[in-house]
C-alpha positions in Angstrom: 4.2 -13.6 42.0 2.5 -16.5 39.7 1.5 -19.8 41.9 3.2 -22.5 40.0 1.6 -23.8 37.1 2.5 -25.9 34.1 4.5 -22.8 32.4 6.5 -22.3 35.6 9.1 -24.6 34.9 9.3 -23.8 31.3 9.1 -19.5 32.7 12.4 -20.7 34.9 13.8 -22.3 32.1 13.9 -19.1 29.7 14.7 -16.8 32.3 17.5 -18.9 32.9 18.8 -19.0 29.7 18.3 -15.5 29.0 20.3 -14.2 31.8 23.1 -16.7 31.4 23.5 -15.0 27.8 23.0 -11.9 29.1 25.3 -11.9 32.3 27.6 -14.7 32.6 27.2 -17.6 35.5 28.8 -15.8 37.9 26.2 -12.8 37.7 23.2 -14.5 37.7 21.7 -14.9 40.6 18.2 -17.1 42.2 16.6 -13.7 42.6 17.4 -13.0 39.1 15.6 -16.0 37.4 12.6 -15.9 39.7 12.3 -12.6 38.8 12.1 -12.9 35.5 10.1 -15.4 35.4 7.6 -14.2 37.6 7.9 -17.3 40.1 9.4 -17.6 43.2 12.1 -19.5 45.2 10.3 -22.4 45.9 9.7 -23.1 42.3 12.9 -23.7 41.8 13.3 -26.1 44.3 10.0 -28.0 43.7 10.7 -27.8 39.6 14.5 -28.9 39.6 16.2 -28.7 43.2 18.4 -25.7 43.1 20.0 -22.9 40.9 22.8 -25.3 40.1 20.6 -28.1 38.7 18.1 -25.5 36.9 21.6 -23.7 35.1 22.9 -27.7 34.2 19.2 -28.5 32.6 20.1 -25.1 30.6 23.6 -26.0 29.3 22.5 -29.6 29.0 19.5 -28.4 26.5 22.0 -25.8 24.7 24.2 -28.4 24.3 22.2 -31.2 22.8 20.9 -28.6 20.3 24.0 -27.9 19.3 25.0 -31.6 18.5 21.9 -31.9 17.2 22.6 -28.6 14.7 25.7 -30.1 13.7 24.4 -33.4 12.9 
């Protein structure tokens, strides 16, 4: 496991994204990001308080780049 750095939060952040694209919200689980992104548990708490609020930062990014596209 990585100790948190500055690409930790950004690591959670595609891990995130990826696996929500690849499996659905339902499917995804904590395990399953900090996996990925070679963190652990506590990242995600420290970096944006739980699963919930790290998958909300994800949709929230998709979906201003999406209004953005279609600007």
């Amino acid at each position: 496991m990585e100790i948190m750095s500055e690409e930790t939060p950004k690591n959670l952040l595609a891990a995130a994204e990826s696996l929500l694209a690849e499996k659905g919200h339902a499917a995804v689980t904590l395990r399953d990001i900090t996996e990925r992104a070679n963190a652990n548990v506590a990242a995600v708490a420290y970096h944006f308080g739980s699963k919930d609020e790290l998958v909300a930062h994800v949709f929230k990014t998709a979906l201003i780049e999406v209004t953005e596209a279609q600007k």
